[in-house]
N, C-alpha and C positions, 0 to 999 in steps of 0.2 A: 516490535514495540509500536504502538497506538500513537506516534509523535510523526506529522509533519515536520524535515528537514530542514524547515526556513526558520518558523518560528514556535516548537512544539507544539502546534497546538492538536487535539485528538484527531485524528483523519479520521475516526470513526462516527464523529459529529458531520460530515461530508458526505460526501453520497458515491457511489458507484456505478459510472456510466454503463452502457450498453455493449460499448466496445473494451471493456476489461479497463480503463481509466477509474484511478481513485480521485477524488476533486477534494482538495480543501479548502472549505469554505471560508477561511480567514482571509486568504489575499490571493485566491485561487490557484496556485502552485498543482499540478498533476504528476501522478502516479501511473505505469505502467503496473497492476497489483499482480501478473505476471514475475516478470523480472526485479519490480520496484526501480526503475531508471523514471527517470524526471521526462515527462512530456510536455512539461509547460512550468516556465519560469514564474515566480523567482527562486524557487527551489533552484540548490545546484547540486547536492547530494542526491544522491539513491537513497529508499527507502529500502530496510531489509527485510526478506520476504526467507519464506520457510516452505520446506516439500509439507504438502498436504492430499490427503487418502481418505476414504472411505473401504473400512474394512467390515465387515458385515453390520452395514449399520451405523459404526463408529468411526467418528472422526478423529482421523490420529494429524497432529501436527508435528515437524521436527525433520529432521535436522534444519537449521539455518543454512541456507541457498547461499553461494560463491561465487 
């Protein structure tokens, strides 16, 4: 899901650092887009993240990560 843990807002309005960090740009709250653990407050939730592949070409997303 496209929803920052603090306060919905889209993390995909944010940008994606260099070091795999998701940033949300509403009250800057980060994302590990690896694992989705929180690397920077005020988020206190994980983000859920999904196994993703490149199969000839194709991007297959899925199952939801545990």
């Amino acid at each position: 899901m496209d929803r920052c843990t603090h306060q919905h807002f889209p993390l995909s309005s944010g940008s994606l650092e260099r070091d795999g960090t998701v940033l949300c740009i509403w009250h800057g709250a980060s994302f590990d887009c690896r694992t989705g653990a929180v690397r920077h407050p005020p988020a206190e939730t994980p983000v859920r993240t999904h196994e993703v592949r490149v199969v000839d070409g194709t991007v297959l997303v899925g199952p939801e990560r545990r």
